[in-house]
C-alpha positions in Angstrom: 90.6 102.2 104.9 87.7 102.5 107.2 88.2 103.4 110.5 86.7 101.0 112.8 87.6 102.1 116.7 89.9 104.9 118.4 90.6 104.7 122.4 93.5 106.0 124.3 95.2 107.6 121.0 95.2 104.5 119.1 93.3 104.2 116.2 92.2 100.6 114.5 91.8 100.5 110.8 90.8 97.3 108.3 91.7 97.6 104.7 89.4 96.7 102.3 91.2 93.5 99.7 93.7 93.1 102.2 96.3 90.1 102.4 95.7 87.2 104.4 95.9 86.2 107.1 92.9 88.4 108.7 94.7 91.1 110.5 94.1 95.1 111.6 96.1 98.0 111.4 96.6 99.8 114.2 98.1 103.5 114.8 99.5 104.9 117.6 101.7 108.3 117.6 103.9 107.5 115.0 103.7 104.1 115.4 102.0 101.5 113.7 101.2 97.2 113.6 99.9 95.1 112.0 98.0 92.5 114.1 96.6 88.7 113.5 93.1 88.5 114.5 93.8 85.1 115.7 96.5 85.0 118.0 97.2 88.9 118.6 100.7 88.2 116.6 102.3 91.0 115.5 103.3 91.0 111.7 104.7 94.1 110.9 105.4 97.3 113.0 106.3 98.2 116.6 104.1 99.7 119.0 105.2 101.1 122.7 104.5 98.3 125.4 101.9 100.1 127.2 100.0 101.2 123.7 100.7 97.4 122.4 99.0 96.1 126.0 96.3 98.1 125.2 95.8 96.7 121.7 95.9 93.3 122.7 93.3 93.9 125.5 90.9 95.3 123.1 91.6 93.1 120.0 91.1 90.0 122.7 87.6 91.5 123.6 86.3 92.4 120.0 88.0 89.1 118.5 84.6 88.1 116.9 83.5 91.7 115.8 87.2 92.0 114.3 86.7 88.9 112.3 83.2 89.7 111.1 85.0 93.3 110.1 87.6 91.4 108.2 85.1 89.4 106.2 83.2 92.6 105.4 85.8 94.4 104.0 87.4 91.6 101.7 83.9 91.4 100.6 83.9 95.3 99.6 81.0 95.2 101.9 80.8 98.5 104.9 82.3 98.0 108.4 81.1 98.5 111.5 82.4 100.6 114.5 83.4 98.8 117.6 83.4 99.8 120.8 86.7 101.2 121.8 88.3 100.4 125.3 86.9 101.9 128.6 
């Protein structure tokens, strides 16, 4: 489960052979999400409003680097790092 960015305590993972549809895992405290790459839905998890604000910011930002990351890793191929949020 590679690691792909960490800001602000939140940390953004992408399993490899995942389910559909293309989503991220994201980590925060002891909280975690999972998070549609294409509309920023939630799908499973809770996140604190500030932390889940962040998220969203980010993911809406990277949204073409995230789906390039997705395709990657359901293709067992490496990811890539993306920048976190400044």
């Amino acid at each position: 489960m590679p690691e792909i960015s960490r800001f602000y305590g939140i940390i953004v993972r992408i399993f490899t052979d995942d389910h559909t549809p293309p989503h991220f895992h994201a980590y925060y405290n002891e909280f975690e999400i999972l998070m549609d790459i294409e509309n920023f839905r939630i799908l499973a998890g809770n996140f604190p409003p500030k932390a889940l604000a962040l998220i969203i910011e980010w993911a809406a930002i990277h949204k073409s680097e995230l789906i390039k990351n997705w395709e990657l890793a359901c293709s067992k191929k490496p990811t890539f790092k993306i920048e976190p949020l400044k």
